[in-house]
C-alpha positions as CSV (number, residue, x, y, z in Angstrom):
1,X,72.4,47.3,10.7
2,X,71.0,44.0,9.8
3,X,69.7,43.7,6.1
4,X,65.8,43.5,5.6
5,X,63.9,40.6,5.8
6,X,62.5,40.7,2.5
7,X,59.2,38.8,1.5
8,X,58.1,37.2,-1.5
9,X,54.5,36.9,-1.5
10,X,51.8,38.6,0.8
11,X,49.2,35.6,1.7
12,X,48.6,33.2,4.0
13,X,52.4,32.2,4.5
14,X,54.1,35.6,3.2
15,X,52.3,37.9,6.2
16,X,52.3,35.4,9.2
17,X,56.1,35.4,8.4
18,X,56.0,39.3,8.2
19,X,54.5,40.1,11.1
20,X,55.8,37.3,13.4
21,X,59.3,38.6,12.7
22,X,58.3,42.2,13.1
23,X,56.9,41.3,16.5
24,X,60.0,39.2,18.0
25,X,62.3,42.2,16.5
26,X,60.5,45.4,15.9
27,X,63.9,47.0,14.7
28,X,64.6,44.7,11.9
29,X,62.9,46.6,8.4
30,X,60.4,43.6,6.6
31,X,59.6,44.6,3.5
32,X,57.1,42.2,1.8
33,X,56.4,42.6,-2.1
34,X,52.8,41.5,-3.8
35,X,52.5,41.1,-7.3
36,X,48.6,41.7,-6.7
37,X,46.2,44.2,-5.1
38,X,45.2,41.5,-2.8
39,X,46.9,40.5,0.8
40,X,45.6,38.5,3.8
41,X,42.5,37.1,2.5
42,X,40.6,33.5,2.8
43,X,40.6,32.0,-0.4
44,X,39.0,28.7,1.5
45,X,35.6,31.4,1.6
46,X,35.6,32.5,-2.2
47,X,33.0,29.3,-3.5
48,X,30.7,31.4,-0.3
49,X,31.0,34.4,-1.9
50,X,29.9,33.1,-5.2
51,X,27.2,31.6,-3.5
52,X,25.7,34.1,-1.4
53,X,27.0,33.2,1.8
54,X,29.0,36.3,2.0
55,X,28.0,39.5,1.2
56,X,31.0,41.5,0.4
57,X,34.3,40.8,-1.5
58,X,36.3,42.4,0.9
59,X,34.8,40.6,4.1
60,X,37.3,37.6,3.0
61,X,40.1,40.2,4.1
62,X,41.8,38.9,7.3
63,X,43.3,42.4,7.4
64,X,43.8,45.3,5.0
65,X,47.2,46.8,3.6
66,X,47.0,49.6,5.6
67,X,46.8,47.8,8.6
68,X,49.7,46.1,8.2
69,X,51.7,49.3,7.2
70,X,50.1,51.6,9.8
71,X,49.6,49.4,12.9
72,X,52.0,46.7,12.4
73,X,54.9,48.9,11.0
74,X,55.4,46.3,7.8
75,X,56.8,47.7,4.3
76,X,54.0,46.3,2.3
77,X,54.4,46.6,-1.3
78,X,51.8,46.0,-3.6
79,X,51.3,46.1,-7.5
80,X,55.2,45.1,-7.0
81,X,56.4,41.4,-8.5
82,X,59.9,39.8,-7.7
83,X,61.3,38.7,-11.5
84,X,64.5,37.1,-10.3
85,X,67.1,36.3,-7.3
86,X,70.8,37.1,-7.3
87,X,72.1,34.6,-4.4
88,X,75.1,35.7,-4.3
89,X,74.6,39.5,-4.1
90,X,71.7,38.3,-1.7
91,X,69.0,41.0,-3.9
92,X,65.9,40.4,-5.5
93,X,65.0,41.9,-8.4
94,X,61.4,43.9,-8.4
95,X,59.1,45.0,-11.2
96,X,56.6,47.6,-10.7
97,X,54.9,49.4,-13.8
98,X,57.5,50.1,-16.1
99,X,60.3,50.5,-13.5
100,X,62.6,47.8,-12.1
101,X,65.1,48.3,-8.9
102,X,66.9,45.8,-6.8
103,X,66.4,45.2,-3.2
104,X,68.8,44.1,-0.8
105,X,68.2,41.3,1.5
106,X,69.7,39.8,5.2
107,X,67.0,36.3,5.2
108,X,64.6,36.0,2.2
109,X,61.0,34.2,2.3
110,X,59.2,33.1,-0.8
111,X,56.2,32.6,-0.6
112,X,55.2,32.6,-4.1
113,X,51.7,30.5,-3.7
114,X,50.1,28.0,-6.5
115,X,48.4,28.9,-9.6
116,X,45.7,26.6,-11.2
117,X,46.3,23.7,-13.2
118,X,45.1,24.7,-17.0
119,X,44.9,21.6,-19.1
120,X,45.2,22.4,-22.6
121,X,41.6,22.1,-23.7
122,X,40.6,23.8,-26.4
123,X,37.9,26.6,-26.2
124,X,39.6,28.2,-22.8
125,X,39.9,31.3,-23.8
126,X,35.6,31.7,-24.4
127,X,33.8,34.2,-22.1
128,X,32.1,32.1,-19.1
129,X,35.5,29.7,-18.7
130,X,37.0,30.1,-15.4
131,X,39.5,29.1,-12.8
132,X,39.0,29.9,-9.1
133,X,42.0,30.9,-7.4
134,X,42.6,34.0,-6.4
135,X,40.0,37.1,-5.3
136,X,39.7,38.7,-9.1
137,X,38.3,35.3,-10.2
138,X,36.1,34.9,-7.4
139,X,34.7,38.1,-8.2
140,X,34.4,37.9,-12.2
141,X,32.5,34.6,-11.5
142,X,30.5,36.4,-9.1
143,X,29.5,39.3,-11.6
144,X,29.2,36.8,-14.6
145,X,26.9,34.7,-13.2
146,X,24.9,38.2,-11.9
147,X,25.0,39.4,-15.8
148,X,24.7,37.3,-18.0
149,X,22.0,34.4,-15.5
150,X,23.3,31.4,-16.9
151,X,21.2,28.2,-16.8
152,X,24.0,25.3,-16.9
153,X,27.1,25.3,-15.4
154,X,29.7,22.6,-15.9
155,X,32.2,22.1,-13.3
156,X,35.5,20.2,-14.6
157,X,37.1,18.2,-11.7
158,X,35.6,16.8,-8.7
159,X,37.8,18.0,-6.3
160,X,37.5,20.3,-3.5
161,X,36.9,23.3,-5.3
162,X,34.4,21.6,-7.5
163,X,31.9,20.2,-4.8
164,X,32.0,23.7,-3.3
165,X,31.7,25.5,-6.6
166,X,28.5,22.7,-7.5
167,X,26.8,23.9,-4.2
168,X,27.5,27.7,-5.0
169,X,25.9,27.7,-8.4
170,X,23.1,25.3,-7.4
171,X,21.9,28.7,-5.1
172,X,21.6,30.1,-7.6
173,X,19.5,28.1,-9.6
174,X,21.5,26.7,-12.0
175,X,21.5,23.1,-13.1
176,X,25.5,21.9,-12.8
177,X,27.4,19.1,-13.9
178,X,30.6,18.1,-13.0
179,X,33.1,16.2,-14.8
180,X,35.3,14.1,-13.3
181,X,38.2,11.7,-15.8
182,X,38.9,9.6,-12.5
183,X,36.3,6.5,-11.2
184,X,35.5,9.0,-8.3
185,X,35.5,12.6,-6.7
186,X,36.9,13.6,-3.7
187,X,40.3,11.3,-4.5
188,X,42.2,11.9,-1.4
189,X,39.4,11.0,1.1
190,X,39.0,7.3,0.5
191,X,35.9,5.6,-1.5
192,X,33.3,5.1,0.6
193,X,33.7,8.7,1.6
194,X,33.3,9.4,-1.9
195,X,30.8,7.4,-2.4
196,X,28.5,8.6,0.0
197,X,29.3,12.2,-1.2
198,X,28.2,11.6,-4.6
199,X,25.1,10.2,-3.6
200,X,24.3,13.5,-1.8
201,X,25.2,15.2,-4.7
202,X,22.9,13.1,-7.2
203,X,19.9,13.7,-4.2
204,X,20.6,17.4,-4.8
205,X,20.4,17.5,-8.6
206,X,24.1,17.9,-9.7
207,X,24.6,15.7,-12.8
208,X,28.1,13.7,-12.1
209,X,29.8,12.5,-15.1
210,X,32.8,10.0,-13.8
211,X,35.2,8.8,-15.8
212,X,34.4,11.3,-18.5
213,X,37.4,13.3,-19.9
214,X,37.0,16.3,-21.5
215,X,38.4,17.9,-24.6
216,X,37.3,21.4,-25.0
217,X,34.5,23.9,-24.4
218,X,32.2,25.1,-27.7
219,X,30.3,28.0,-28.1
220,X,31.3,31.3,-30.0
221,X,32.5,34.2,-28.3
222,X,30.9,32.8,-25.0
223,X,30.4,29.3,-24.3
224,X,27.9,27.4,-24.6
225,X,28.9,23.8,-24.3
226,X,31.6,21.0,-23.3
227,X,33.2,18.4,-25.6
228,X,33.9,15.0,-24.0
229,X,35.8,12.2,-25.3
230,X,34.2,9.9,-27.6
231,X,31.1,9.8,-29.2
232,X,29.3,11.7,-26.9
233,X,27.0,14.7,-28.0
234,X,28.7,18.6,-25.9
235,X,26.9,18.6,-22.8
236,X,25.3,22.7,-22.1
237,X,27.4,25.0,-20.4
238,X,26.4,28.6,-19.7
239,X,29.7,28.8,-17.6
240,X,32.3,26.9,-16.8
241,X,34.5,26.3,-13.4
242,X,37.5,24.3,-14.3
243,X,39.3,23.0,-10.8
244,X,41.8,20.4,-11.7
245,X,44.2,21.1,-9.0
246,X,47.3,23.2,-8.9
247,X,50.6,23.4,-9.2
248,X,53.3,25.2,-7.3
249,X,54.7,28.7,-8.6
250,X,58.6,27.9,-8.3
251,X,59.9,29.6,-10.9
252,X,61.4,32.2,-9.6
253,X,63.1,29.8,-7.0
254,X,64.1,27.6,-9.9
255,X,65.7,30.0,-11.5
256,X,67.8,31.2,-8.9
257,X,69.2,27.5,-8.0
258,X,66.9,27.2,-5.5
259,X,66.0,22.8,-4.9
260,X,62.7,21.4,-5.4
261,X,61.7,18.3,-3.8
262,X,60.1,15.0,-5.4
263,X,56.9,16.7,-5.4
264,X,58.2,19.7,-8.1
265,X,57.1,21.9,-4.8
266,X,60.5,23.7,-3.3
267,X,62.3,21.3,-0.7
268,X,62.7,22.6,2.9
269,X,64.0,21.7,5.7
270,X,62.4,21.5,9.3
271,X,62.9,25.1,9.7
272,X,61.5,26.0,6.1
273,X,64.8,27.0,5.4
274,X,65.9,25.7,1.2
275,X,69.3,25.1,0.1
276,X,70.3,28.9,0.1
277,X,70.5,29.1,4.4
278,X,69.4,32.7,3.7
279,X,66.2,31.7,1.8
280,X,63.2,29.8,2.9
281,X,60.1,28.9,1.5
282,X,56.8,28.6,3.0
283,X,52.8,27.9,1.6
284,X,51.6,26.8,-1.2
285,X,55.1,26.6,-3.1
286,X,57.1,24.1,-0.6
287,X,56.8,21.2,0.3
288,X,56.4,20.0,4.4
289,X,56.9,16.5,5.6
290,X,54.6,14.3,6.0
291,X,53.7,13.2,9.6
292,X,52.7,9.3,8.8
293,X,55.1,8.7,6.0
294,X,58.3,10.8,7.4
295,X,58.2,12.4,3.0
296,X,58.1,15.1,1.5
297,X,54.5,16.0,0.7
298,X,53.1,19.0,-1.1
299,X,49.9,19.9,0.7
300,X,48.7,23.4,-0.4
301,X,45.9,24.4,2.4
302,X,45.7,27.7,4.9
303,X,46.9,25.8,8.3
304,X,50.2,24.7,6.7
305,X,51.1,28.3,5.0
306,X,49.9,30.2,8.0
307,X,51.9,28.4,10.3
308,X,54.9,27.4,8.4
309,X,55.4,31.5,8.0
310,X,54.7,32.4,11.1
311,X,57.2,29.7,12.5
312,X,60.0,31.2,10.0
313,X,59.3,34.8,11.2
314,X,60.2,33.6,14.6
315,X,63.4,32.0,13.3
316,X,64.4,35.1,11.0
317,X,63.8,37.1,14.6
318,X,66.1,34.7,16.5
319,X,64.3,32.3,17.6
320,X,64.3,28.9,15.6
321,X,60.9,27.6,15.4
322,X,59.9,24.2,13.2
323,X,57.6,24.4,11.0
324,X,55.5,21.9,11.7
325,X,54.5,18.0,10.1
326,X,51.7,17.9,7.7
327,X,48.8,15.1,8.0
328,X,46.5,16.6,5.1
329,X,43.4,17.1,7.4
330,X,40.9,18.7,5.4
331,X,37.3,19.1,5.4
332,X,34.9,20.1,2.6
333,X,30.8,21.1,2.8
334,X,29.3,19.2,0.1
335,X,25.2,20.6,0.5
336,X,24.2,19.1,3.7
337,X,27.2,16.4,3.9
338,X,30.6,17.1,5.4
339,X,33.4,15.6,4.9
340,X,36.5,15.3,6.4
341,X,40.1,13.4,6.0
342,X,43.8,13.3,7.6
343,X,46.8,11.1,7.1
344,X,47.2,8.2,4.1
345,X,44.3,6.3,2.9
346,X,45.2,5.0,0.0
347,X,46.0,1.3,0.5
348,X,49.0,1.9,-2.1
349,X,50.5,5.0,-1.0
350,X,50.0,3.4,2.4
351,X,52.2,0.0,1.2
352,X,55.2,2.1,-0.4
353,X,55.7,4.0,2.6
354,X,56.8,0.9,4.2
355,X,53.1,-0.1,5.9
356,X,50.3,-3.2,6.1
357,X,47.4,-1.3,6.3
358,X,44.1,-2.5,7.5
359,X,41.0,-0.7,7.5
360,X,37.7,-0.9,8.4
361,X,34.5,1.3,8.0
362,X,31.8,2.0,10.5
363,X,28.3,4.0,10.9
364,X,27.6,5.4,14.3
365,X,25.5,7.9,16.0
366,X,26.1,11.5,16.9
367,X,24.2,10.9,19.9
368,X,22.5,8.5,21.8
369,X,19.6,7.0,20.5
370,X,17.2,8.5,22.9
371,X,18.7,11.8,22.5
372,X,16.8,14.0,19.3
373,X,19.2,15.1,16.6
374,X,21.0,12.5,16.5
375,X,22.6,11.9,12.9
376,X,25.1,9.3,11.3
377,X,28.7,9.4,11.0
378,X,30.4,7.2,8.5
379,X,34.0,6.9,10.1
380,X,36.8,4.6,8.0
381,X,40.0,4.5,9.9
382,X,43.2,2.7,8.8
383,X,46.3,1.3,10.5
384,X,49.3,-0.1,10.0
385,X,48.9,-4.2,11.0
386,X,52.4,-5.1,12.4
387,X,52.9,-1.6,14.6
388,X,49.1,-1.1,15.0
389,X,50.1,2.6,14.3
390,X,47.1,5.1,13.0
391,X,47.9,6.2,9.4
392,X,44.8,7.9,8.6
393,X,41.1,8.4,9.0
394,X,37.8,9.6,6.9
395,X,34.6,11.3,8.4
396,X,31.3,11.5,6.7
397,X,27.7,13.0,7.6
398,X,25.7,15.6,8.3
399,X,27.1,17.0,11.7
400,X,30.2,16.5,13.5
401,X,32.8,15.7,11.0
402,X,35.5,18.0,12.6
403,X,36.2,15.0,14.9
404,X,38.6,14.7,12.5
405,X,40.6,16.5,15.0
406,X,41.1,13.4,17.0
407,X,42.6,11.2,14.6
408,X,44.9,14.4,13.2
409,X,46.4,14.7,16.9
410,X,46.4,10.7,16.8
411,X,48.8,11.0,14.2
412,X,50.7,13.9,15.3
413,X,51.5,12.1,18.5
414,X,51.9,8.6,16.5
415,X,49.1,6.7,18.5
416,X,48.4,3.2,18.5
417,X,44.6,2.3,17.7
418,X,44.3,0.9,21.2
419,X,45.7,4.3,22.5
420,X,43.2,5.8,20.4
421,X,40.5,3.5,21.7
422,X,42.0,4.7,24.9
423,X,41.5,8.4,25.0
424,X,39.4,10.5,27.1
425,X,37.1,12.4,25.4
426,X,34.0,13.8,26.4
427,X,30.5,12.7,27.0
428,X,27.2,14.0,27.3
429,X,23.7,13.0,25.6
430,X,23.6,16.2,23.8
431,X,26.8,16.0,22.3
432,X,27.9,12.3,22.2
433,X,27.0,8.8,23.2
434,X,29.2,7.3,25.5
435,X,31.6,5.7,22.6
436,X,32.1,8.5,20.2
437,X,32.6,7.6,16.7
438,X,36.2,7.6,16.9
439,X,36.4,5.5,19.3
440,X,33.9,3.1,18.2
441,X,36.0,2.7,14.6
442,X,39.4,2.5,16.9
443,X,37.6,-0.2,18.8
444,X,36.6,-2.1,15.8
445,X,39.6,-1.7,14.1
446,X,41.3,-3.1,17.2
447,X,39.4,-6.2,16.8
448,X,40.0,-6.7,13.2
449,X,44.0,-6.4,14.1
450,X,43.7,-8.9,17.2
451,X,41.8,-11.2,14.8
């Protein structure tokens, strides 16, 4: 009988993987292990629960325990933490209460997540200080901002999680500043994307503090203020929301000789498969490659766990399935702005993967200007000079920033800007002018490479 396929980890990565391999092979055991209470859930939706937007804790679970036990036949285990890996007796050690028992294994997935970045400020440890990372913080935010009303929030980092978290608390009436040590927010999505965020943000009341580091958070058993660097009087804070980024849990891996890449995340191959052929890493703790550069990137968001895992199920089943390239789309709600990004931006990171990149920036409309509700798009696209090769792309504006989607596939399929310019896509009044956005920036861009 073939050993179990033993999971570390029941998210986003952790339970595609589990029930993907359960599927292709219904008689091999899978046996997943959960340190926490909480599996399947959409910790993209947890700044919309603070907010309002959703009613209920639980309606950010994809699907409960029990289903997976009951309907999909999976040995889920929760309140149960792996604490180490024996490679060579292929077993993992597991923690539960005050009892500890080993646990064979044939193919081994960890799927061990990411955990907050905590800079070492002083004051962390005051009532109203919080991360936001998994469902228990969601919901102490939640409760402490139902108890105890506060009146200023200060958000540290300006980041994904802190635009959301600025819009969540501004619901609720509560004047919110965020603090951001960097000349801008939103790093990975380019500057005039920024730029025209944080404009928005200022038009909506949110205080932003750039290039302001802080120190530490005041206050007695609560706090009540933040500390900045220099000579600046604390700033009031009722609460705080610190989102910094976060780093990959790979501890455990470490530990058991498992490699890590250049980006400290643990190094896979095209199959998610690590240096132990019977281990393999998926989510927020490994890396993927890059689809511009051809790297090792560390890209911690739901697409790239969820189909990383369910990719390795299929493998662990028999089939061999790749994992997939990573571009880095994302897309963030910031009030009434979205935006979006994919691929490399950065004019550096850009130059020492090998590329000249050029860039230009456009405004275009949604629709056609006899059309109503028609609004703007700011679109920045960059590629490379010599190949004319898309690395990247930004969206910005009120509607229609998940054409994103174009330049993604762009990359994905390694597109030329003229072969951008080129596609197909659709057109009617209400949903398009004739040259999308896309294609107008492609087209420009085009024209700045021929020049």
């Amino acid at each position: 009988m073939t050993d179990p396929f033993v999971v570390i980890g029941g998210d986003a990565a952790g339970m595609s993987a589990a029930s993907k391999a359960k599927r292709d092979d219904p008689s091999r055991e899978v046996i997943v292990f959960e340190k926490g209470s909480w599996v399947s859930y959409a910790a993209c939706g947890m700044p919309y629960y603070v907010k309002g937007s959703v009613d209920e804790l639980d309606d950010l679970v994809a699907m409960t325990p029990e289903t997976f036990r009951e309907e999909r036949d999976i040995d889920l285990r929760t309140g149960h933490e792996v604490v180490s890996i024996n490679r060579g007796e292929q077993t993992v050690t597991v923690a539960t209460g005050d009892e500890q028992f080993e646990q064979p294994y044939g193919d081994l997935l960890i799927g061990t997540g990411a955990q907050a970045i905590v800079p070492p400020f002083d004051g962390f440890d005051r009532d109203g200080v919080f991360t936001l990372r998994g469902m228990d913080e969601a919901d102490a935010i939640e409760r402490y901002v139902d108890t105890q009303e506060p009146a200023t929030a200060a958000i540290v980092g300006g980041g994904y999680v802190g635009i959301e978290m600025a819009e969540a608390l501004t619901e609720h009436g509560i004047d919110v500043t965020i603090f951001e040590m960097l000349p801008r927010t939103l790093q990975p999505f380019g500057e005039e994307a920024a730029r025209i965020v944080e404009g928005h943000l200022r038009d909506q009341g949110v205080d932003l503090q750039l290039e302001t580091a802080v120190q530490g958070f005041s206050g007695g058993e609560a706090v009540d203020a933040v500390e900045v660097e220099g000579d600046e009087d604390p700033v009031p804070a009722d609460i705080v929301i610190v989102g910094v980024g976060v780093a990959p849990n790979v501890e455990l891996a470490e530990d058991a000789g498992i490699e890590l890449g250049p980006t400290g995340a643990i190094a896979t191959d095209e199959f998610g498969r690590t240096n132990d052929e019977s281990v393999y890493a998926a989510g927020d703790c490994a890396e993927a490659t890059n689809v511009v550069t051809g790297e090792p990137d560390h890209v911690p968001l739901a697409l790239t766990a969820n189909r990383a895992g369910r990719a390795i199920g299929a493998t662990v089943a028999g089939e061999p399935a790749q994992i997939g390239k990573t571009a880095g789309t994302a897309i963030v709600k910031a009030f009434e702005l979205g935006a979006a990004r994919t691929g490399v931006l950065d004019a550096e990171r850009a130059r020492e993967a090998g590329f000249d990149p050029v860039s230009v920036t456009i405004d275009a409309p949604t629709r056609p200007h006899y059309y109503p509700g028609a609004t703007e798009l700011t679109v920045t696209l960059v590629a490379d000079r010599e190949s004319e090769r898309v690395l990247g792309a930004s969206i910005v504006g009120r509607k229609g920033t998940k054409r994103i989607d174009t330049v993604a596939t762009a990359l994905h399929a390694s597109l030329t800007v003229t072969e951008l310019q080129n596609l197909d896509l659709a057109y009617a009044p209400p949903f398009s002018p004739v040259w999308d956005p896309v294609l107008t920036a492609a087209k420009v861009l085009s024209g700045k490479l021929e020049g």
